[in-house]
N, C-alpha and C positions, 0 to 999 in steps of 0.2 A: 504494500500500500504506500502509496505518495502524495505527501501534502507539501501544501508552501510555508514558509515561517508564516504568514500574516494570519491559514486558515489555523494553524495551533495557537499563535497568541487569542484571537481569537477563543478557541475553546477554553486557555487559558485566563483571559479577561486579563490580559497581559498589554506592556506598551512594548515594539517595538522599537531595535535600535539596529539600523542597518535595514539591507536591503531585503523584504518582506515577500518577494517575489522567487527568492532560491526553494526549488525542491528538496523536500525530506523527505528520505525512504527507510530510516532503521533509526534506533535507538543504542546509544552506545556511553561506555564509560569517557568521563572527561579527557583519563590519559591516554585512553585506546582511539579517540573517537579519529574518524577517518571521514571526506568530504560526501558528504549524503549523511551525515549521521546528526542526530540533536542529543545534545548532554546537558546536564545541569551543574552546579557548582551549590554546594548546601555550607560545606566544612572551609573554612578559611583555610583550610590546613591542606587544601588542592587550589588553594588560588593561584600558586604559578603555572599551573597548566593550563590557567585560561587564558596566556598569554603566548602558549606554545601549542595548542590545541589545533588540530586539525578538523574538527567539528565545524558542521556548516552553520550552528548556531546553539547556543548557549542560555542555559534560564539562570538566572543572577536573581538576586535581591534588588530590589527599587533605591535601596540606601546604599547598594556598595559604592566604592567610590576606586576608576581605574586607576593604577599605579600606573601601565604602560599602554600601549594602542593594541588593540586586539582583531583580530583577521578575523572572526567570526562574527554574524548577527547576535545579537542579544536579544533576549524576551524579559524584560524585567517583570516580575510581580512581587507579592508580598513574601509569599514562603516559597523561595525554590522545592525544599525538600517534599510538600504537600501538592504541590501545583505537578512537580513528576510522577507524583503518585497518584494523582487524577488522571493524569496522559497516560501511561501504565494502565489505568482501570481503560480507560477510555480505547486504549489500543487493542487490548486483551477482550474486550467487548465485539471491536469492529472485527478480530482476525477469529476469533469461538465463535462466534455468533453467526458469520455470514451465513451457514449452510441455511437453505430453505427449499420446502418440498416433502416429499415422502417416497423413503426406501422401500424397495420392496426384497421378502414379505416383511411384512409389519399390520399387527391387530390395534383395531380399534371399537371397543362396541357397538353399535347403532344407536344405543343411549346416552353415547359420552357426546362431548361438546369440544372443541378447542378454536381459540381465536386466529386471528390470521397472521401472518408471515411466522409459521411455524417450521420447527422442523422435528422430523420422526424419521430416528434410525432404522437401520433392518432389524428388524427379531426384536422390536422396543413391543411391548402389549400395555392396552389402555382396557382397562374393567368400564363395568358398566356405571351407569349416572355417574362418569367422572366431569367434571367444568374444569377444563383447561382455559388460562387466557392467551394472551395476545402475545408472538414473538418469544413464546416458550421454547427452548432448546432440549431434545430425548434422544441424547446418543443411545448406540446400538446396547440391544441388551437389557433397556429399564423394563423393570415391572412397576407399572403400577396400578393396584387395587381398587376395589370399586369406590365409587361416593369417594374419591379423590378430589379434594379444589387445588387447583398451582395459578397464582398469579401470573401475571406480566415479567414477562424480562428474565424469567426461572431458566436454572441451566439444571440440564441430570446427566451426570455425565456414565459413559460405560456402566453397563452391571450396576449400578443404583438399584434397590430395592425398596419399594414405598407401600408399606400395607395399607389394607380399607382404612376407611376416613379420615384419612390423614388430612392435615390442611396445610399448605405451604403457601406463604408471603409471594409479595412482588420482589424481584432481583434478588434471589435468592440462589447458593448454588450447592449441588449435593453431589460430592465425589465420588470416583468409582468404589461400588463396592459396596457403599455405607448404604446403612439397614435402619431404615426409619421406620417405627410402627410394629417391630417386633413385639411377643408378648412379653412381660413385665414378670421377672423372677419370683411367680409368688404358691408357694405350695405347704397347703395344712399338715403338719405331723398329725397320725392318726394314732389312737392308743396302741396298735398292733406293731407300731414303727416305722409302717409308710407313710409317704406323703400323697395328698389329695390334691392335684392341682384345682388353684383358685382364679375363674375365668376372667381374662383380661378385658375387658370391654369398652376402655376410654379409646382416646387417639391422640396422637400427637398434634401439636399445633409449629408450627414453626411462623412467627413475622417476619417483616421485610428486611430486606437484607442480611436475611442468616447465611452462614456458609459452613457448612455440613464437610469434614473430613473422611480421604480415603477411607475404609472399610471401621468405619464411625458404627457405634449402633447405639441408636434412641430407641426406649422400649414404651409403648402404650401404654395411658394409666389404667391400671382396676377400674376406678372411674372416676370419673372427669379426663382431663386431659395435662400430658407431659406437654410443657411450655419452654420454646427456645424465644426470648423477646428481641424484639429489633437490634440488627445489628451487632448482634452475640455472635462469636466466632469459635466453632469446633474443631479441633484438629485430628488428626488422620490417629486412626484406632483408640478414640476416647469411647468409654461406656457410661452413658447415661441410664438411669432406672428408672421404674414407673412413677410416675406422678411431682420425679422433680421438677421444679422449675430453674431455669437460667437469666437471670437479669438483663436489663438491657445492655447491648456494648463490653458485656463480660467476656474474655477471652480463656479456653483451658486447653490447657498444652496438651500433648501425644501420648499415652498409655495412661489418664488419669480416667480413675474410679469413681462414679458418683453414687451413691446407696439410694435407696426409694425415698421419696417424701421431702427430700431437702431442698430446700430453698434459699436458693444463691440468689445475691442482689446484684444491683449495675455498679456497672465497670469495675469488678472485680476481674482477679488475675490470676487462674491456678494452674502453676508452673509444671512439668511433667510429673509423671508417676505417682500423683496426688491422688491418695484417698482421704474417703468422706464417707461417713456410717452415717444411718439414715434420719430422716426425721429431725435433722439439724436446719439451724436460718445463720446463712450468712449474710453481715452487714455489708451493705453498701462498701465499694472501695475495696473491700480485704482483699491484699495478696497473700498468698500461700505459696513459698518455695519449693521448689523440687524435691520426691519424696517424702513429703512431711504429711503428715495420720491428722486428721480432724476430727476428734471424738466427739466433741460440746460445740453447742452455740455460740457465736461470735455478735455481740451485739453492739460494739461499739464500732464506729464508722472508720475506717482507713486504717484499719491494724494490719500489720506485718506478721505473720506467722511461719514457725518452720520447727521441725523436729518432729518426732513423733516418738509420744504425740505432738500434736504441732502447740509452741505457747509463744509468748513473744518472741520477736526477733532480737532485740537487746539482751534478753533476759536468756534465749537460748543461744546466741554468742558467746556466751559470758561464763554460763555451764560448760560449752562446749571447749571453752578455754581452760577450766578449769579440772574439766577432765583429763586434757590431754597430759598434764601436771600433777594427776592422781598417785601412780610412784614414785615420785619425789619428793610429795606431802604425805605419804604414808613415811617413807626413809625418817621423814624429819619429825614426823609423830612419835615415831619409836624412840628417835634421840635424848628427844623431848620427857618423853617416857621413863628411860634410863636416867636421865640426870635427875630427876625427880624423886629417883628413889632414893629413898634412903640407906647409908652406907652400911655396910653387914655391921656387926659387933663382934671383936672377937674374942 
């Protein structure tokens, strides 16, 4: 794809500096970048390459101020490092997106609905009274279940799995693999010492702008419905249970465990291999570091947690210092000990 500096400042809401007419065809690092290519400049700490830059043009800041003349255009705005990350969404939209049409074979019910400029891989199946919208993306492969709703601008990519009633947001996207709407780990001990399983019958809800990681799996609530809120982001092989919810704009890293019933609030942070036993409410803000046990409720707003189990960050530092220093405070325990005593009699 090839645009001109003038049509990216543009999508930018950017000014111009230089000539707005040059084609751009790729995107590249500042000290790599080669003529067709737009880079940006975030880190002061790469500002002499924007003077030796082969890039056909350059996003800067609106405040920087040149040291020396620069051979590339400029697009000045307010945050280079956000405005790249819009052209990034923006690019990644126009190059995923473009496919339109339908592969064949590929099923669709005669009940189901979907809006226009779509696209349906080979071997993707749509169940019955599913409402699809508009400019939905179903690479090859997706299931999905009946009495399915997916907004606008949804992407499912490969092997997606969506069970019945699921509800998915607008720009929303769900990686290969990932299992949304599975049932919800729930099964009664019987006095004989087996377990009864207990019917899962909620569904998941996801809002707009979720994004669902590789071989992710969200499981259906008992009842009501598992809640991902706007804007929460899941990463590839996280296990959500039934009837949790995720806050809005919360993000949780790769192999982390989430237990039934808990509720996580907005823009929290829980870093890899995080568990969380159930029936817990996280506040607002909390991060939780990698590997650290969450057993109790966190009610206070923007607390740092780590360890496991997980307790403050300060306070688990400080332990964790203090352990490491466990042998040498015992040695001098014992010194302590000896001198203490009192001398034989003889």
């Amino acid at each position: 794809m090839e645009f001109t500096v003038g049509q990216i400042a543009e999508v930018l809401q950017g000014t111009v500096e230089g000539d707005a007419a040059q084609p751009v065809n790729r995107l590249a690092k500042i000290e790599e970048a080669q003529a067709g290519s737009l880079s940006f400049l975030s880190n002061l700490k790469y500002e002499p390459h924007l003077y030796t830059t082969q890039a056909t043009v350059v996003i800067v800041s609106r405040n920087l101020e040149l040291k020396k003349p620069v051979l590339a255009a400029l697009i000045r705005v307010d945050d280079p490092y956000t405005s790249f990350t819009a052209l990034l969404e923006f690019y990644q939209q126009a190059s995923r997106t473009g496919k339109r049409g339908v592969e064949e074979p590929a099923y669709m019910a005669a009940s189901a609905s979907i809006g226009a400029d779509h696209y349906r891989g080979a071997f993707s199946y749509i169940g019955e009274n599913c409402e699809i919208g508009e400019g939905v993306v179903i690479f090859p492969h997706v299931f999905i279940g009946d009495r399915v709703k997916i907004g606008d601008g949804t992407i499912l990519y490969a092997g997606a799995k969506i069970y019945a009633e699921t509800v998915i947001g607008q720009r929303c996207t769900v990686h290969a693999g990932a299992v949304v709407g599975s049932d919800g780990f729930g099964f009664a001990p019987q006095p004989d010492g087996s377990y009864r399983t207990i019917p899962q019958i909620g569904n998941v809800v996801l809002e707009d702008n979720v994004s669902i990681g590789a071989n992710a799996t969200i499981d259906c609530a008992t009842l009501g419905s598992t809640i991902i809120r706007e804007g929460a982001k899941i990463d590839n092989l996280v296990q959500l249970a039934h009837n949790v919810e995720v806050g809005r704009h919360t993000v949780i890293a790769s192999q982390t465990g989430v237990s039934g019933s808990t509720k996580i609030g907005d823009f929290c942070v829980l870093a890899g291999q995080v568990g969380m036993a159930g029936h817990l409410t996280l506040a607002n803000r909390t991060t939780v570091t990698a590997q650290s046990g969450v057993g109790k409720s966190i009610k206070q707003e923007g607390v740092l947690l780590q360890g496991s189990p997980a307790f403050g960050l300060r306070d688990s530092l400080r332990a964790n210092a203090i352990f490491r220093h466990l042998p040498e405070l015992e040695r001098r325990l014992r010194l302590l000990e000896q001198q203490a005593q009192p001398p034989e009699k003889h």
